[in-house]
C-alpha positions as CSV (number, residue, x, y, z in Angstrom):
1,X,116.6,67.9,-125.8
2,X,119.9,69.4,-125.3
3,X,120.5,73.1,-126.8
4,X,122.5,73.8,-130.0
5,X,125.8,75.1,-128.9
6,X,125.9,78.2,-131.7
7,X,122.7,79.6,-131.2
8,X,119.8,82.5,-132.8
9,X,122.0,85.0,-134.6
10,X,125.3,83.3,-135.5
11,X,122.9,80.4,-136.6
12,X,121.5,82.4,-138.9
13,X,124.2,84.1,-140.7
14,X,126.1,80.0,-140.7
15,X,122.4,79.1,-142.5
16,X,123.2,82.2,-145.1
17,X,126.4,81.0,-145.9
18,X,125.8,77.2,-146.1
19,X,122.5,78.3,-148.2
20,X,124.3,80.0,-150.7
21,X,127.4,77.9,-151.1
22,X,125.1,74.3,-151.6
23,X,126.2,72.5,-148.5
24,X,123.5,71.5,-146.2
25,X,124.6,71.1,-142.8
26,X,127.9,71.9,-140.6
27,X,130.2,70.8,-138.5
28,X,131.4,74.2,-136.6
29,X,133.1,73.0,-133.8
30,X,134.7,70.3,-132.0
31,X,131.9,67.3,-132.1
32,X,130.0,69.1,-134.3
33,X,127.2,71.8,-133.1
34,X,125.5,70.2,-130.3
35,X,129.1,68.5,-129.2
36,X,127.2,65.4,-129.3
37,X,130.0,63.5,-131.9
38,X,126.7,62.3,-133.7
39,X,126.1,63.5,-137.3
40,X,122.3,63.8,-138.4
41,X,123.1,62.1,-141.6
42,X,120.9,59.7,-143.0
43,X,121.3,57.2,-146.2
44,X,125.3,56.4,-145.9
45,X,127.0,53.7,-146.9
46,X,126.5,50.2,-144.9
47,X,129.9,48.9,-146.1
48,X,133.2,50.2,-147.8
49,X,135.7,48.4,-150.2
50,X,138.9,47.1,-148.5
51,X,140.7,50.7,-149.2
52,X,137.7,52.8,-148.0
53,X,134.7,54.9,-149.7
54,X,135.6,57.0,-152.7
55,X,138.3,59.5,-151.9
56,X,137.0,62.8,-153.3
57,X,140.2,64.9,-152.3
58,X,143.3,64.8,-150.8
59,X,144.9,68.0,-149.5
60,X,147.9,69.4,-148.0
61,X,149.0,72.3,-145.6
62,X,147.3,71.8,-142.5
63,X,150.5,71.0,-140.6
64,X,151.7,68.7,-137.4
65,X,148.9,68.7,-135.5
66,X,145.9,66.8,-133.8
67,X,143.1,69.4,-134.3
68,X,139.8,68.1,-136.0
69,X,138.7,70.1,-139.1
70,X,135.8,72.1,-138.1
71,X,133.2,72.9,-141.4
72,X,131.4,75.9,-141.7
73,X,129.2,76.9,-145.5
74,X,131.9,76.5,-148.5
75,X,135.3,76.3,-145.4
76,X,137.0,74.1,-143.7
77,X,139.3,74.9,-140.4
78,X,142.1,73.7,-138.4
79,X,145.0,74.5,-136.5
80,X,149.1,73.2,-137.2
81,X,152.5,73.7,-137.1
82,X,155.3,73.2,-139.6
83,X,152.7,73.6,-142.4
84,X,153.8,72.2,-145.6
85,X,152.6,75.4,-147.2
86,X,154.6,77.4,-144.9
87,X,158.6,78.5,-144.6
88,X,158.8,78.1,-141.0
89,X,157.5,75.9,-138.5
90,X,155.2,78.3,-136.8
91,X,151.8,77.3,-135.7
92,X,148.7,78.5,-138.1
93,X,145.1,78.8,-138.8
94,X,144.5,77.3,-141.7
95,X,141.5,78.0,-144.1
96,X,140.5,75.4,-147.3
97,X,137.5,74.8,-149.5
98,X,135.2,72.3,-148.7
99,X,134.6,71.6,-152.5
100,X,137.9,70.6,-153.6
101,X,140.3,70.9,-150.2
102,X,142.3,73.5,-151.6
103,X,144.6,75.9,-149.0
104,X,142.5,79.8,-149.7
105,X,144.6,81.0,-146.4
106,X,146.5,80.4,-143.0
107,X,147.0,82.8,-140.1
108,X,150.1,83.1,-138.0
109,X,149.1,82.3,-134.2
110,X,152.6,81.5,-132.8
111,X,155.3,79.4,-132.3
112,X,155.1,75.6,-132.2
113,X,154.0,73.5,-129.4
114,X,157.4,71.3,-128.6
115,X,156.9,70.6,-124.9
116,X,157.1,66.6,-124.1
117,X,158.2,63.6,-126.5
118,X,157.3,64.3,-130.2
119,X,153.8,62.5,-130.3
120,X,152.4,64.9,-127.5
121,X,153.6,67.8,-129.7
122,X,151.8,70.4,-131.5
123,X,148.7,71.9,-131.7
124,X,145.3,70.0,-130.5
125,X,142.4,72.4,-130.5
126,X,139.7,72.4,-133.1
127,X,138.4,75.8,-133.9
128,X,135.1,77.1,-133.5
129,X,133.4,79.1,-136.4
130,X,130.6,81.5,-135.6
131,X,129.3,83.7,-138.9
132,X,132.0,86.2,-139.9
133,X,134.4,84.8,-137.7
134,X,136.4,81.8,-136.6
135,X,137.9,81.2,-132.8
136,X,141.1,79.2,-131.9
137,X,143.1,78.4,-129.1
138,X,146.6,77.8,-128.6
139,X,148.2,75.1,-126.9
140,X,150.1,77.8,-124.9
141,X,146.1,79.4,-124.1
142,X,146.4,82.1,-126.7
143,X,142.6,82.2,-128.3
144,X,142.7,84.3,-131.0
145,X,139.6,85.3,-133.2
146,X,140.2,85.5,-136.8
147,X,138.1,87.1,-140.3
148,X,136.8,83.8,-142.1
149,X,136.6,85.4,-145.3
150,X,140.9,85.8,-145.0
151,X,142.3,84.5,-141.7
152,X,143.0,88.5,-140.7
153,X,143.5,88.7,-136.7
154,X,140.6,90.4,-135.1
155,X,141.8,89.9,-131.4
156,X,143.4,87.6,-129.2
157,X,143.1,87.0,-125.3
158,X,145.9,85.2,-123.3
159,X,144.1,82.9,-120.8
160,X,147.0,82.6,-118.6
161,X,148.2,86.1,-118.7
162,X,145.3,88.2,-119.2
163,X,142.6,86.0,-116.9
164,X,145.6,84.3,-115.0
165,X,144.6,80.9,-116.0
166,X,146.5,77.8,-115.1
167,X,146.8,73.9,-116.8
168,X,146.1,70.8,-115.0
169,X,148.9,68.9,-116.5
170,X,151.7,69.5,-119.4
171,X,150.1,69.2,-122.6
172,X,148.8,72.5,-123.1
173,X,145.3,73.8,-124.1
174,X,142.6,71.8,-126.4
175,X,139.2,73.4,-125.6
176,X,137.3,74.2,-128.4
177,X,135.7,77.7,-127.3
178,X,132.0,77.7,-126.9
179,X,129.7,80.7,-128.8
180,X,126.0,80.9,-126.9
181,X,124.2,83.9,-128.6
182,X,126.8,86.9,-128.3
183,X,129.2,85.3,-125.3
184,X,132.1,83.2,-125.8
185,X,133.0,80.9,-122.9
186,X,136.2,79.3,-122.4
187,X,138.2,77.5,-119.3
188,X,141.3,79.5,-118.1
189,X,141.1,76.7,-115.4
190,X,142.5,77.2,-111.8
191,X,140.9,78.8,-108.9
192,X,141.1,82.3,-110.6
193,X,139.1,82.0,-113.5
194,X,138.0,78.6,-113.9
195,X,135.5,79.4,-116.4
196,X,135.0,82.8,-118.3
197,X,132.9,84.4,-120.4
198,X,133.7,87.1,-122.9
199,X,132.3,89.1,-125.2
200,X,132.9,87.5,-128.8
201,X,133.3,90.5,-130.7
202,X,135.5,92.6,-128.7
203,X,137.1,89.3,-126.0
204,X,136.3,91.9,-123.2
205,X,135.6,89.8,-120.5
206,X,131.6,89.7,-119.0
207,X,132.1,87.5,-115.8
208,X,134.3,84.6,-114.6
209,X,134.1,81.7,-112.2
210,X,135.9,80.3,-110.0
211,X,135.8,76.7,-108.5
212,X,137.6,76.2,-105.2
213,X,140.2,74.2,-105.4
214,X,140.6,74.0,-109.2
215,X,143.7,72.6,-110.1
216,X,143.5,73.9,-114.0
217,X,142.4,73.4,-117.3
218,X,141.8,70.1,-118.9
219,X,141.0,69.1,-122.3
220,X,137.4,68.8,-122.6
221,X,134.5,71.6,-124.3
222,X,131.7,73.3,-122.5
223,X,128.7,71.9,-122.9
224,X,125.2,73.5,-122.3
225,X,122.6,72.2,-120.6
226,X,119.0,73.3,-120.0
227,X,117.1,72.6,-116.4
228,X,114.4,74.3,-115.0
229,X,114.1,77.2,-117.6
230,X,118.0,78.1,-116.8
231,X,120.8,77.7,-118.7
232,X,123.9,76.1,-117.5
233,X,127.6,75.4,-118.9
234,X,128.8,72.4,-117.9
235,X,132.7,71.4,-118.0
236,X,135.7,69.0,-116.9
237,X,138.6,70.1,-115.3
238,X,141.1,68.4,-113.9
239,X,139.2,68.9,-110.4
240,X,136.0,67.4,-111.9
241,X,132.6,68.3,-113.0
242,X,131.2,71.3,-112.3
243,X,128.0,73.5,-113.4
244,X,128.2,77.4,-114.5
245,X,125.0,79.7,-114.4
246,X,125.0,81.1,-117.5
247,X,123.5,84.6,-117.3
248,X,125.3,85.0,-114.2
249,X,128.7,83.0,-114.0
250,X,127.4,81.7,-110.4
251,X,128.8,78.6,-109.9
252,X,125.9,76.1,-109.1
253,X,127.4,72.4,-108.0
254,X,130.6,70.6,-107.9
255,X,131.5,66.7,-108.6
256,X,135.5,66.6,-107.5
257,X,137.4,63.6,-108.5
258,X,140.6,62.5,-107.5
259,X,144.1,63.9,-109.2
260,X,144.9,61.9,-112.2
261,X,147.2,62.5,-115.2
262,X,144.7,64.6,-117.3
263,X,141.1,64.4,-117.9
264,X,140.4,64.8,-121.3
265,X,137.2,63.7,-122.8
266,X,133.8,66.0,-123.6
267,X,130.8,65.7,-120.9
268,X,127.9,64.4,-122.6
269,X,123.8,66.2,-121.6
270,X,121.3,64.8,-122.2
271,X,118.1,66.4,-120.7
272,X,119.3,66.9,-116.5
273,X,121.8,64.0,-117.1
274,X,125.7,64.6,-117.0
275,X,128.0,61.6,-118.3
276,X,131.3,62.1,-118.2
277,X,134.8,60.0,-117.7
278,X,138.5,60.5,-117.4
279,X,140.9,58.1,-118.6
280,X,143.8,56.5,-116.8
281,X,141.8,53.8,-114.8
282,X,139.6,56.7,-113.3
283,X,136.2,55.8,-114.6
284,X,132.9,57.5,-116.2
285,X,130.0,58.8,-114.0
286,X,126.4,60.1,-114.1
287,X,125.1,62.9,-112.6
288,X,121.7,64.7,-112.6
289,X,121.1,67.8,-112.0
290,X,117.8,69.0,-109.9
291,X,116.6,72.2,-109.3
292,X,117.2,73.2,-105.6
293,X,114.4,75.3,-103.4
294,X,116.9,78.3,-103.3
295,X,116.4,78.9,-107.3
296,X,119.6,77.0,-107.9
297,X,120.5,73.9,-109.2
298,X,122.4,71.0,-107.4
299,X,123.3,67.3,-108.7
300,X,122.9,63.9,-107.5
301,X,124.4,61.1,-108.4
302,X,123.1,58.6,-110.4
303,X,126.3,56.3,-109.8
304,X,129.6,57.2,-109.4
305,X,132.9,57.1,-111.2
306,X,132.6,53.4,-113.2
307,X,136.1,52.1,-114.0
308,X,134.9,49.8,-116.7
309,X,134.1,53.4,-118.4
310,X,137.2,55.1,-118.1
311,X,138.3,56.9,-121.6
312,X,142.0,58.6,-122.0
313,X,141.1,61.0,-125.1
314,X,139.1,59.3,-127.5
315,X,136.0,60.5,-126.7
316,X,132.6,59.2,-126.0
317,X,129.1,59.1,-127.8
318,X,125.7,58.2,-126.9
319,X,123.6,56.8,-129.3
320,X,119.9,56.0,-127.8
321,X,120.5,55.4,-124.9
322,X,123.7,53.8,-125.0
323,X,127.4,54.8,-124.6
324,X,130.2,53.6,-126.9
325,X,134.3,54.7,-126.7
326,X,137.2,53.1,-126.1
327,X,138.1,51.6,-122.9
328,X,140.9,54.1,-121.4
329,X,143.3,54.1,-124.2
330,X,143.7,50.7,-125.4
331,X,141.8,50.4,-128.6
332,X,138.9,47.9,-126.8
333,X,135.5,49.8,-128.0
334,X,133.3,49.1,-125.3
335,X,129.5,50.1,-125.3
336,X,127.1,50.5,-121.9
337,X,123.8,51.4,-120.8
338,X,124.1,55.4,-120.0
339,X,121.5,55.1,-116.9
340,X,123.3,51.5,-115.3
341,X,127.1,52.0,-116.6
342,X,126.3,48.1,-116.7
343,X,128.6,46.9,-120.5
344,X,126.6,45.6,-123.3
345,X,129.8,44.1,-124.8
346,X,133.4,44.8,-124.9
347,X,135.7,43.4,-127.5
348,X,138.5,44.4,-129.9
349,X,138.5,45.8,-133.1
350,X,140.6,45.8,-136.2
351,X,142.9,48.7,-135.1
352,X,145.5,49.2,-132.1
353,X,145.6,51.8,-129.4
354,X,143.4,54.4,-128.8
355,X,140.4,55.3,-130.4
356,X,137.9,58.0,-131.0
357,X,134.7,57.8,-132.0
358,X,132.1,59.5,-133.8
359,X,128.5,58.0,-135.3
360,X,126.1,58.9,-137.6
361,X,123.1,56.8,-139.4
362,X,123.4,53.6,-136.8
363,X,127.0,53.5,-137.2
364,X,129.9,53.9,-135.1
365,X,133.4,55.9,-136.9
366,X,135.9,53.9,-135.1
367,X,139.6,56.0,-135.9
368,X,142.2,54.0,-134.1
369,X,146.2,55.8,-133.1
370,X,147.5,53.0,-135.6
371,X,145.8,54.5,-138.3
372,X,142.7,51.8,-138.9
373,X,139.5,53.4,-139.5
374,X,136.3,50.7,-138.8
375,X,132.8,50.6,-139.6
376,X,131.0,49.1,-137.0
377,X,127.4,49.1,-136.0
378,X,125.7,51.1,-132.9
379,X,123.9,47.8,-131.5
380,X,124.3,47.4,-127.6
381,X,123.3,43.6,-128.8
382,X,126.8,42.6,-130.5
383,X,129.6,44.0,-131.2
384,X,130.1,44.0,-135.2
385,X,132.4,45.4,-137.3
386,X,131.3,45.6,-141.0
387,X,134.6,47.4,-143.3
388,X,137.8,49.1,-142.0
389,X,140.8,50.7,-143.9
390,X,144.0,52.0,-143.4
391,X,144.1,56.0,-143.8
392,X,146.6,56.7,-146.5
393,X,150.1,58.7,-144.8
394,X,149.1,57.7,-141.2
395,X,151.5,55.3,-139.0
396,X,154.5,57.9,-138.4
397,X,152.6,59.7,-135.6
398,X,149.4,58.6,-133.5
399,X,145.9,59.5,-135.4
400,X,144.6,61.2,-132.8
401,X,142.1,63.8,-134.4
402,X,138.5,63.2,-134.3
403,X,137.0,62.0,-137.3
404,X,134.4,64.8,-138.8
405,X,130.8,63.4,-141.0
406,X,129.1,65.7,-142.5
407,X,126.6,66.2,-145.6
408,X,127.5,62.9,-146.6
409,X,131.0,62.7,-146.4
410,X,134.0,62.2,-144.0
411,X,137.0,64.3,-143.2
412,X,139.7,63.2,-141.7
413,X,142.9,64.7,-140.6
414,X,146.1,62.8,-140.6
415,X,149.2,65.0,-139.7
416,X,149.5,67.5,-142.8
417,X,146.8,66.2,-145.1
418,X,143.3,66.8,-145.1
419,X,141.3,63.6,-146.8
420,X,137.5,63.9,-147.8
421,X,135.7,60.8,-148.5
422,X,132.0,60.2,-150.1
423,X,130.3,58.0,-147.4
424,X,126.6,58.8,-148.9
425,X,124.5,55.4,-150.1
426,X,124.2,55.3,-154.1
């Protein structure tokens, strides 16, 4: 069973607040705690009316961006520039309730992101809240920790100057940081300090790793893994796959790739397995990872980079033992057996361009760039779609940020506003 990514301590102080402002689960970071993209919810809605469940709010101020929301007790967070709330168009952390979607703060982390043609602009990573506080990273690898009770800077570490990290293409940093106990670990990326960990109170830095041949940062969020009694982080790159001792910052195996534009999407654990995939026509993979005689840990490949699996950004979810995303980028949901890579089905839905996916209750979140949002069902048999809407405000820019569902009900993030829906079953 794979780990929770916020663990013992942190956990519990979450549990205090969520206890005592009514909400029953969260959704702290970037594909929710266990960054599996699957919500334990249970009892939603099978189908929604032609313009989608009941809208419970509609809010404002979170700015030009592509972060997801990240929910933590009675708060939601997310990252933005040229907030609507704002005078300037500054990137910030914003802060807003989870009952009713109003703005309570926003935090100053920098200028705007305007590197590339407008729709690659602007901020992209989803914070990560741990108890008290609330981590963030800039495109421009500024992470900054912040006060959740009022967004008040509590430190801030430059992952290019300070740890001499280095990006594998132009876009700029996504990562959604990683908390395990009382260590933060995030990917500088390059041969320097691939991966690092640091202390999350203070950012003083406990180890780092370096990968040979590194060529930077990608997009995707450490993931831990469990094998033989030892705890390993395992990230993307845009040199690969690659496993991280976690009491140690030994680096234990390696599974290069070939350059390609960017690599993007979140590697998926489950038990000693390793799925992960890279868009532009590169593929998706399998590895496991075995115990070697020396007390490390190596990996073998179940098979190797699978073409048909390729996924640009959208991201990727395994439900039972299948796998369901979009093929590459062009809004073609596909769905596969995780241990073959063989395709159940692949077919096209009721949106264009790319998609990302989440799922929760037997049900695949399909949230196409065009705007369309589908219902469709997690059944490797068929593929079925069963409601879809359009998101109210989206169309001018791509809707690139990963749909959050939570507690019974959907957040979505389109540009400046914040939408929550009611998705529970009446």
């Amino acid at each position: 069973m794979q780990p929770l990514l916020l663990r013992a301590g942190p956990l519990a102080i979450v549990a205090a607040i969520t206890a005592s402002s009514g909400w029953a689960t969260d959704w702290p970071t970037f594909r929710g705690a266990g960054r599996t993209g699957v919500a334990p919810d249970t009892d939603l809605l099978e189908s929604w009316p032609a313009d989608g469940p009941p809208l419970v709010w509609h809010s404002a101020g979170a700015g030009r961006g592509y972060a997801s929301p990240a929910i933590a007790g009675d708060r939601i967070f997310t990252l933005g520039d040229g907030l609507s709330t704002a005078d300037d168009a500054d990137e910030y952390l914003s802060c807003f309730d989870r009952a009713t979607g109003r703005q309570l703060w926003k935090t100053k982390t920098g200028a705007a992101w305007t590197d590339g043609q407008p729709t690659w602009q602007s901020s992209r990573s989803t914070p990560t809240v741990d108890g008290d506080r609330v981590y963030v990273l800039s495109p421009f690898g500024l992470l900054l920790a912040c006060s959740v009770a009022d967004g008040r800077e509590l430190f801030r570490v430059d992952l290019k100057g300070d740890l001499g990290g280095t990006k594998g293409d132009s876009w700029g940093y996504s990562e959604s940081v990683t908390i395990d106990g009382n260590t933060l670990i995030c990917t500088p990326g390059g041969e320097k300090a691939t991966l690092a960990a640091l202390d999350k109170r203070t950012g003083k830095v406990r180890w780092t790793c370096s990968v040979p041949g590194d060529r930077g940062a990608g997009h995707a969020s450490v993931v831990i893994a469990t094998v033989g009694g030892r705890t390993i982080y395992v990230q993307t790159t845009a040199g690969g796959a690659f496993g991280v001792d976690a009491a140690s910052g030994k680096l234990l195996w390696t599974y290069p790739i070939d350059k390609t534009t960017a690599v993007i999407p979140t590697p998926i654990v489950r038990d000693d397995l390793v799925f992960f995939a890279a868009g532009y026509k590169r593929g998706g993979a399998l590895l496991k990872q075995v115990p070697a005689a020396d007390g490390g840990v190596t990996v073998e490949e179940i098979y190797p980079l699978n073409t048909d699996l390729a996924n640009k950004h959208g991201g990727i979810v395994l439900v039972g033992d299948h796998l369901y995303g979009d093929s590459d980028d062009k809004g073609i949901p596909f769905c596969a057996e995780l241990t073959t890579g063989k395709l159940a089905w692949k077919q096209r839905g009721s949106g264009k361009n790319s998609a990302s996916i989440i799922a929760a209750d037997g049900h695949l979140y399909i949230r196409y760039s065009d705007g369309t949002l589908s219902l469709v069902k997690a059944d490797p048999a068929a593929y079925s779609e069963v409601s879809s809407f359009q998101v109210p405000g989206s169309g001018d820019r791509p809707s690139w940020a990963h749909a959050v569902i939570v507690d019974g009900r959907l957040y979505l993030r389109e540009g400046d506003a914040l939408l929550c829906y009611d998705v529970r079953a009446k």
